[in-house]
One Martini backbone bead per residue (centre of mass of N, CA, C, O) as a GRO file, in nm:
protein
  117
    1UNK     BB    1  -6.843   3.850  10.409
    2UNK     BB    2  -6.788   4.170  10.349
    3UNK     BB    3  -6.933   4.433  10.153
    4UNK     BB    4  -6.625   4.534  10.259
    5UNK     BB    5  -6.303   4.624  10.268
    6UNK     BB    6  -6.277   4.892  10.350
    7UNK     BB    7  -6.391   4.817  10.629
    8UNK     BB    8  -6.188   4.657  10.720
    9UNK     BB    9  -5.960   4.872  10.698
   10UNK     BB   10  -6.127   5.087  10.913
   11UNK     BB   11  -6.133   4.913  11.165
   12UNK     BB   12  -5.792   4.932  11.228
   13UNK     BB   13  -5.807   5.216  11.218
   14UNK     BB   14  -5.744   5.477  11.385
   15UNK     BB   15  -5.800   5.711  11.516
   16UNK     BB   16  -5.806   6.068  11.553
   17UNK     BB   17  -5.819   6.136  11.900
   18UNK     BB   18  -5.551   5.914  11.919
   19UNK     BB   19  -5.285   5.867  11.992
   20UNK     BB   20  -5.016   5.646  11.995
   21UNK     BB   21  -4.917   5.318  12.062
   22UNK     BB   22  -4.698   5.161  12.195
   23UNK     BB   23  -4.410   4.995  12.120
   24UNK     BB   24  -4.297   4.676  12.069
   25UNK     BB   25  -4.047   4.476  12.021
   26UNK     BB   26  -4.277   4.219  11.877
   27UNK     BB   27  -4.419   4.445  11.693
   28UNK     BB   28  -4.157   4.550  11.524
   29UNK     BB   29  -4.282   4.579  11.207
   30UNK     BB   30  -4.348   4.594  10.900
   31UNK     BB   31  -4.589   4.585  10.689
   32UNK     BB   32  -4.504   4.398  10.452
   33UNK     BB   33  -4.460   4.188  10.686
   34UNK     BB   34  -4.749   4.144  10.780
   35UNK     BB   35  -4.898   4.099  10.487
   36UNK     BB   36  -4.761   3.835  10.412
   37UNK     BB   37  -4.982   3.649  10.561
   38UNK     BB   38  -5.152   3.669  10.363
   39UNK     BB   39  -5.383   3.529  10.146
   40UNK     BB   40  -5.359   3.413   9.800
   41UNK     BB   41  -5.620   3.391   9.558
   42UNK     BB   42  -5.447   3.375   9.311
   43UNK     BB   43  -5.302   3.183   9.041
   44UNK     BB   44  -4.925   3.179   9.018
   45UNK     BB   45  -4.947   3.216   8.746
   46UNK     BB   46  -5.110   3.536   8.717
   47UNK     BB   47  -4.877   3.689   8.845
   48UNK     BB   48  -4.783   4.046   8.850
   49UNK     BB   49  -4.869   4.152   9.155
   50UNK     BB   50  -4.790   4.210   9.443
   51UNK     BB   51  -4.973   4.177   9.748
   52UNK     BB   52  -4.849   4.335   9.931
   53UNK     BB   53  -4.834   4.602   9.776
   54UNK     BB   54  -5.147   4.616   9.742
   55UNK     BB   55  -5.218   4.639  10.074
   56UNK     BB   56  -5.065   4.884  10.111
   57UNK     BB   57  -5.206   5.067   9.935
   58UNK     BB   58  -5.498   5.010  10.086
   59UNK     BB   59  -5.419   5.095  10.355
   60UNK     BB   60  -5.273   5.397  10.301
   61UNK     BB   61  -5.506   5.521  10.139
   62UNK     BB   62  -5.742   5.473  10.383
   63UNK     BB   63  -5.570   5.648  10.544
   64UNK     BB   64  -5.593   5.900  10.339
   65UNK     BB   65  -5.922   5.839  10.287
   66UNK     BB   66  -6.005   5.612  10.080
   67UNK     BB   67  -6.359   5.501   9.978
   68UNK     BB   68  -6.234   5.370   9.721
   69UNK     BB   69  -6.149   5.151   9.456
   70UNK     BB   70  -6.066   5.420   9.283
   71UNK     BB   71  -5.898   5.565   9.517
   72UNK     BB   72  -5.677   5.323   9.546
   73UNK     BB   73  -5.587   5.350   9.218
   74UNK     BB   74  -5.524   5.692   9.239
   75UNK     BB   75  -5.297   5.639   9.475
   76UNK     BB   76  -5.106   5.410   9.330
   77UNK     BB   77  -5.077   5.618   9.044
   78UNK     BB   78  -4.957   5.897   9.245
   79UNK     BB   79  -4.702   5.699   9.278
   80UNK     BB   80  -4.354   5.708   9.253
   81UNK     BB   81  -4.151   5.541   9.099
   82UNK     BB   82  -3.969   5.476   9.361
   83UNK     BB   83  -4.210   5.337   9.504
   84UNK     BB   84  -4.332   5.159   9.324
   85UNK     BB   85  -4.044   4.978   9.309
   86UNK     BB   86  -4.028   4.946   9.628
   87UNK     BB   87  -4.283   4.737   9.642
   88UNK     BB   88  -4.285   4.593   9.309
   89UNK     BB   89  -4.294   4.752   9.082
   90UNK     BB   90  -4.170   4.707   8.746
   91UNK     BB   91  -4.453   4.676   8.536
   92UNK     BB   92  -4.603   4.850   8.670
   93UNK     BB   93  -4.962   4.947   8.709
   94UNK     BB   94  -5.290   4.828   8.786
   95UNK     BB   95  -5.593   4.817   8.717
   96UNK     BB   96  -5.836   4.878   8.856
   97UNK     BB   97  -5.990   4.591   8.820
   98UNK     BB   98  -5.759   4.434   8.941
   99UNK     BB   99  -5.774   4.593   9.222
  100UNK     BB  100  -6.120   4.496   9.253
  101UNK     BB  101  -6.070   4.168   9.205
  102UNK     BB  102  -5.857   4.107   9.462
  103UNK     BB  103  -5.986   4.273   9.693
  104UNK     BB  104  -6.266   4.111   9.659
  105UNK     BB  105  -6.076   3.804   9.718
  106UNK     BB  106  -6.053   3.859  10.035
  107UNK     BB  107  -6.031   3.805  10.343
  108UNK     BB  108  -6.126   3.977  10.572
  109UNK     BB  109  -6.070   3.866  10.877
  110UNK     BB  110  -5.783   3.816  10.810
  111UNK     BB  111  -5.669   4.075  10.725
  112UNK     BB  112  -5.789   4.201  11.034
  113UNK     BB  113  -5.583   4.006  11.205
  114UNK     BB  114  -5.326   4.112  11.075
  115UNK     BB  115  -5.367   4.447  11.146
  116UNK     BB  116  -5.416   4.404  11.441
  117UNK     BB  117  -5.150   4.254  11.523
   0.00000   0.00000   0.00000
């Protein structure tokens, strides 16, 4: 496992001076939809918060710039109600160590794998 989920998310983040590539028929499903895949590491007992939920803000924040799981949870925190609900937030959202627990016990490599397809 790498030392880091968030290099794990920056090393799929699209470079700076490369245009957009073409998307086809069979890639056009939206983030939510692709991050599903993603095996959930914690006990369906215990689960207050959608993981594709969290995985799409940390997706998100890490394009828009975050570099710390902590600025990954004040991007979070930073989303308006409307958003927070479209997402599947409903209880209100995650405290930062929540979100650094759960992100640190993710599988980078498939991670990776399922952001790359």
């Amino acid at each position: 496992m790498a030392s880091s989920l968030i290099a794990a998310l920056t090393v799929t983040a699209p470079g700076r001076d490369c245009g957009p590539a073409p998307v086809t028929d069979r890639e056009h499903r939206g983030l939510l939809h692709v991050l599903a895949a993603v095996a959930d590491p914690r006990d369906p007992r215990g689960v207050r918060y959608p993981l594709t939920a969290l995985l799409a803000v940390a997706v998100c924040a890490v394009m828009a710039g975050a570099s710390s799981f902590a600025a990954i949870t004040d991007w979070l925190h930073d989303l308006d109600e409307r958003a927070r609900q479209r997402l599947g937030f409903t209880d209100g959202v995650p405290a930062g160590t929540t979100v650094w627990r759960l992100l640190t016990r993710l599988d980078d490599r498939q991670l990776s794998t399922v952001l790359a397809s």
